[in-house]
N, C-alpha and C positions, 0 to 999 in steps of 0.2 A: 661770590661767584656769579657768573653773569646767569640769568634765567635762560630758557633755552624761548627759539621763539618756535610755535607749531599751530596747525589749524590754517587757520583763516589768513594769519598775517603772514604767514610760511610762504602760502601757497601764493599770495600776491606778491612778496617778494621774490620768488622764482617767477610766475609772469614777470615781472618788470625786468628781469634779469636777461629770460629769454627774449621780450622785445630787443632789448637794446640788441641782440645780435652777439651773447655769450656766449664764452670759450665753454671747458668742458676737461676733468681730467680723469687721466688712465691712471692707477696703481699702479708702480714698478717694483714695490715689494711689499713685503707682508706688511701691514702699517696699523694703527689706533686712531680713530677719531675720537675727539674729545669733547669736553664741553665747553670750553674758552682755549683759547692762544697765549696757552701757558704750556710748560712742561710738566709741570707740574698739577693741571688738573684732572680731573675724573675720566677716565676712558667711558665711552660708546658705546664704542662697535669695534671690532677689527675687520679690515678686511683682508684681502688676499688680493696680489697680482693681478694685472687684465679686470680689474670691476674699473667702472664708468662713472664718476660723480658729479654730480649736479654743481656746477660752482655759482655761489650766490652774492657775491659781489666780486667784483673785477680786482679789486686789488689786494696787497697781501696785508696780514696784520703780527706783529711783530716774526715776520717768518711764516706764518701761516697763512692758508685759505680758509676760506668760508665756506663750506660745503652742505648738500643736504644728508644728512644720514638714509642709504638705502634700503636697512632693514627695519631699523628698532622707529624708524621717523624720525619727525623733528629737524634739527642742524646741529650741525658741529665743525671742527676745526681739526686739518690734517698737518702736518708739515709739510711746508714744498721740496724740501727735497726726496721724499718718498713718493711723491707721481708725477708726472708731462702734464705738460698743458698743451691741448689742441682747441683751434679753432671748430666755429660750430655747435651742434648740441652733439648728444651724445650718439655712440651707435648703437640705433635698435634691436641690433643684430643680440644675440646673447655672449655673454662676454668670453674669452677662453676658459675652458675649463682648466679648474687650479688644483696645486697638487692637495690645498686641506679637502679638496671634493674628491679626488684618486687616490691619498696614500702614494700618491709617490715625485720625485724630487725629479728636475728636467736644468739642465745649462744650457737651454736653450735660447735664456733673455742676457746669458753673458757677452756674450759678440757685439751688442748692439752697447751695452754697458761698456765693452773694453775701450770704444771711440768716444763714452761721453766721462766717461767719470773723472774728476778732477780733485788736485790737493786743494786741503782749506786750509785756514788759519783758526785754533781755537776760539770761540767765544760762548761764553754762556753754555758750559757742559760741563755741570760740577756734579752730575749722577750720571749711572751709566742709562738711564732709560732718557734722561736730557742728550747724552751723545750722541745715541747710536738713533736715537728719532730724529734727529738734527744732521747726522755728518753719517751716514751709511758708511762710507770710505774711510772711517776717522778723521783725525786732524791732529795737526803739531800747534805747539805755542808757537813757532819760529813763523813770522814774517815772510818767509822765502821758504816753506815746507820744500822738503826731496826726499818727502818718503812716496811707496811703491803705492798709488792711488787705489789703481787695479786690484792688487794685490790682499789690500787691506777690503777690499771692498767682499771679496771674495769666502775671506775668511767670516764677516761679519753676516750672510744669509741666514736666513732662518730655514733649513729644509724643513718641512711639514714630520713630527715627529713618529708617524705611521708611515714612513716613504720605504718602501721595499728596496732592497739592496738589489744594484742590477749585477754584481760580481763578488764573489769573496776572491779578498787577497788572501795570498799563499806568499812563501819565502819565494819562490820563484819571479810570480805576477809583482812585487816588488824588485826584483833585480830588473825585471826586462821595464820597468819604466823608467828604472835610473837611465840603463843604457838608450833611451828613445829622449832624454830632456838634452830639448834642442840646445848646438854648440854656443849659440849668440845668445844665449838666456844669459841677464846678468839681474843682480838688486834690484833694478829701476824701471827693466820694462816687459814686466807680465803680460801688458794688454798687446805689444807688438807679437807675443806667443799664443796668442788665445785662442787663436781655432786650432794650432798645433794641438796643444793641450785638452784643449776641449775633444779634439779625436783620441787621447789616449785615456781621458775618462773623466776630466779634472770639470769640479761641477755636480757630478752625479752622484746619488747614494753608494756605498760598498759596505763591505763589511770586512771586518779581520778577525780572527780567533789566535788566542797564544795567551801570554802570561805577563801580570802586570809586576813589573820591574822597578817602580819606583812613580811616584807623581811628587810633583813642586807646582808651588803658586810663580808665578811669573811677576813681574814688575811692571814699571810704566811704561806701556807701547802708544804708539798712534792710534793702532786700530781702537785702541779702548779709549781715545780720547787723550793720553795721560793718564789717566786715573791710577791712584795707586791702593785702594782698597781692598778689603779682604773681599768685597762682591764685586767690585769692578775691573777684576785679572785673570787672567785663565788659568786654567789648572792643567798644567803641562805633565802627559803621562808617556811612559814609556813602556809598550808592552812587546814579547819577544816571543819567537816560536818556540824555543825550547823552553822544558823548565825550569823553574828560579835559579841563575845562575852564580848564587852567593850562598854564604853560611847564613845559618840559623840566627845567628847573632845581627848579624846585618840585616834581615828581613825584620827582625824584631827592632831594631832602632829604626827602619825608616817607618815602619808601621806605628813608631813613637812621634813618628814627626822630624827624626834627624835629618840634616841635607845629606847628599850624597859624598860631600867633604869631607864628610864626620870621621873623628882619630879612629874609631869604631871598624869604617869600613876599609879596607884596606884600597893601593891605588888599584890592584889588578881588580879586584872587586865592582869599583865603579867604573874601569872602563869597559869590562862586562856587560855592565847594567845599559850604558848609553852606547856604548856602540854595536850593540847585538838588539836592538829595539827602536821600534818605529813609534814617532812620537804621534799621539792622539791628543786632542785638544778639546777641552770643555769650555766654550767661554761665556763670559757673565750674563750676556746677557741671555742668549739661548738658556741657558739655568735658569734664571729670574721669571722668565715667560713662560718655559715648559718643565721645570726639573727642580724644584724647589728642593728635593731631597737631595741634592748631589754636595753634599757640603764634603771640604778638604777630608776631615776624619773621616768621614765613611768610606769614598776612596781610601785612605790609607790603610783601613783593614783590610784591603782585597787584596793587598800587596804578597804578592807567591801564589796567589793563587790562578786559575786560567780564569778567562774573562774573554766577554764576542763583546765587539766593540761595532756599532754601526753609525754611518755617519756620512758626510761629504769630502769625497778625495779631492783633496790640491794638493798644489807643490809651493812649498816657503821657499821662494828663488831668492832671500837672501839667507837662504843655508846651502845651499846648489854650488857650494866652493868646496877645492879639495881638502882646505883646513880642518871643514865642519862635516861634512858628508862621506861617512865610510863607503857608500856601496856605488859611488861613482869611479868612472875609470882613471886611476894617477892619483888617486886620495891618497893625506896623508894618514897613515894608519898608526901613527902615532898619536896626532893631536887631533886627528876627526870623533865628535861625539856623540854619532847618529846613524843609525842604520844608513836613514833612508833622509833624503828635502820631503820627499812625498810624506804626507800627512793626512787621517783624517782630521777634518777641523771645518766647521764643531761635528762633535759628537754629538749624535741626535739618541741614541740609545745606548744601554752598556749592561753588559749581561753579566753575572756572576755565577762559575759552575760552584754547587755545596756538593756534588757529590765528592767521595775519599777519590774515587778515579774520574780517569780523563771524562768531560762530556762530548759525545756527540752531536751532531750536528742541530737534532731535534729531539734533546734530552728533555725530559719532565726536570732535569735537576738545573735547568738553568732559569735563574731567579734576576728579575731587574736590582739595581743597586738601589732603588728608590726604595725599596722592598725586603732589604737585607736590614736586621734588627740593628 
C-alpha cells in the first residue's frame, strides 16, 4: 500500500498545485476517501455532500483523484464519479450544511442529477462497495445499457440513517400518489419526471406502519451492478395495512425461508400477500455502511408481525404498468402483484412492534430489527 504523504511534502505539494492555477471538487454524494486508487483499499474519511476538496494533482489515477483529506489530514483518493470538478480554488464560504450534520434527508440535489446522470458499461465492479463507489447509477454488461439511469441512481442514496420522516404514509397517502404518477411516465425516463415527482415527495424520508407480508432476496439488477450475491441484492419486503393476511401455516414457511410459490401457500394466499403490500427495499449497500444487522433471517422472523418502516419515497417506474401495479387506474387485478410502483427504497430504518397488541405510534414496545435477538 502506497504510504500516505503529510507534513511538509503535503503541504508543498498543495502549493505547487495551487500555483499552477488548480481545479477544486464538490462532493455530490455521501462518498470514502481512501488511501490509494484502489477499491479495495483502506477508507479515511467519509465525507458528506457539498464539502470542498483540495485536489492535488490534475489528473485522475485509475478512476480516481488525488485529494487532501479535510479532517483526519494527510491525502487520499476519491472516486470521480462521486464529486464535480470546478475550476478555481475552493469556496471559503462554509460548505452547505448536510443532512449527517441535521438528521434529515433533502431531494433537493436531485434536479440537477436528473440532467447529468448517465448509463455506463460495467467494468471493474466485482463488490458491491467497487460498484456503488464507481457507478452511483449502476451499470449493465451490455455495450449499448437501456436501463433507467435516473432511476437507478435514486434508489442507490444513502439518506443519512437519523433523517426524520417528513410524512407517514397511510392506505389513503398511497392511493392518492398512484392517482397523481404522471400519464407519460414510462421505464426509461424518470429524470424527464423529476420535478413532478419531486413535488409529490419522491426523494424525501417517510415513513409507513403495517405488517410485514413476506421478504425475498432479489436477483441481478443494474442498480447493484449485476451482482448476484447473498450481500450484493436487495431484500425486497412486502408490508400491508391490515393484519397478516394468510394462515398460520404460511407465515410459518415463509418465516422458514419459503418463496411465495411454495405448494404450502395457497394461490389466493399469495396474491393477498403482494397485491395488498407496498414493497420496501433494503439494499446492500445501505446495510453494509449502516445496518450490519439486517441479515435475510432476521427479517424473516418479523413476518406477521407490525413493523414502522422508515426510509426514502420513490416510485420504480418500471412497475407503473397495469400488468404489475394493483392500485393504478385500469390495472390488471388479475396478474398485477403490488400494491403500489411507489416504494420506500432504501430503507433507512425498520422498527419491530414485541408488544401482543397493536403499537402506537410512540410505543416503548417498538424495538429496532438490529436489536431483535
Amino acid at each position: 500500500m502506497r504510504s500516505l504523504r503529510t507534513g511538509l511534502g503535503l503541504a508543498i505539494l498543495a502549493l505547487s498545485v495551487s500555483a499552477a492555477g488548480a481545479d477544486y471538487l464538490l462532493v455530490s454524494r455521501s462518498a470514502t476517501i481512501k488511501e490509494d486508487h484502489d477499491g479495495d483499499a483502506i477508507v479515511r474519511e467519509r465525507v458528506s455532500p457539498g464539502v470542498a476538496l483540495v485536489l492535488l494533482e490534475d489528473h485522475q489515477t485509475d478512476g480516481y483523484y488525488h485529494v487532501q483529506a479535510p479532517t483526519v489530514g494527510g491525502d487520499g483518493w476519491i472516486y470521480r464519479t462521486l464529486v464535480r470538478r470546478y475550476s478555481g480554488s475552493p469556496p471559503s464560504t462554509p460548505a452547505p450544511t448536510t443532512p449527517a450534520a441535521t438528521g434529515t434527508a433533502s431531494s433537493t440535489d436531485l434536479l440537477d442529477i436528473a440532467g447529468t446522470i448517465r448509463v455506463e458499461t460495467c467494468e471493474d465492479a466485482s463488490t458491491t462497495e467497487e460498484c456503488h463507489n464507481r457507478f452511483p447509477a449502476g451499470c449493465s454488461d451490455s455495450n449499448n445499457p437501456q436501463y433507467d439511469a435516473y432511476l437507478n441512481y435514486i434508489k442507490n442514496r444513502l439518506p443519512d440513517p437519523l433523517s426524520a420522516p417528513v410524512r407517514a404514509l397511510d392506505r389513503p397517502a398511497i392511493a392518492q400518489l398512484e392517482q397523481s404518477i404522471p400519464s407519460t411516465l414510462t421505464s426509461r425516463n424518470h429524470a424527464t419526471h423529476a420535478a413532478a415527482l419531486i413535488s409529490l415527495g419522491e426523494g424525501e424520508v417517510h415513513s409507513l406502519t403495517g405488517y410485514l407480508y413476506y421478504v425475498t432476496k432479489t436477483g441481478e439488477e443494474t442498480c447493484n451492478c449485476g451482482l448476484s450475491g447473498a450481500d450484493d441484492v436487495d431484500f425486497h419486503i412486502g408490508v400491508g395495512f391490515d393484519p397478516f393476511p394468510a394462515s398460520t401455516n404460511a407465515r410459518s414457511l415463509l418465516r422458514q425461508g419459503a418463496a411465495l410459490s411454495n405448494s404450502g401457500i395457497t394461490t389466493q394466499e399469495r396474491q393477498r400477500l403482494q397485491q395488498e403490500s407496498v414493497v420496501v427495499e433494503m439494499s446492500p449497500h445501505y446495510r453494509a455502511r449502516f445496518q450490519p444487522r439486517w441479515e435475510l433471517s432476521r427479517v424473516r422472523q418479523a413476518i406477521g408481525k407490525q413493523v414502522k418502516v422508515i426510509g426514502q419515497l420513490m416510485i420504480d417506474n418500471a412497475h407503473a404498468i397495469p400488468t404489475q401495479d394493483c392500485g393504478m387506474p385500469g390495472s390488471d387485478q388479475v396478474a398485477c402483484w403490488r400494491a403500489s410502483a411507489w416504494e420506500i427504497h432504501p430503507v433507512t430504518e425498520f422498527y419491530v412492534c414485541t408488544s401482543a397488541n397493536p403499537c402506537v405510534p410512540n410505543s416503548s414496545s417498538w424495538v429496532t430489527l438490529g436489536s431483535v435477538p
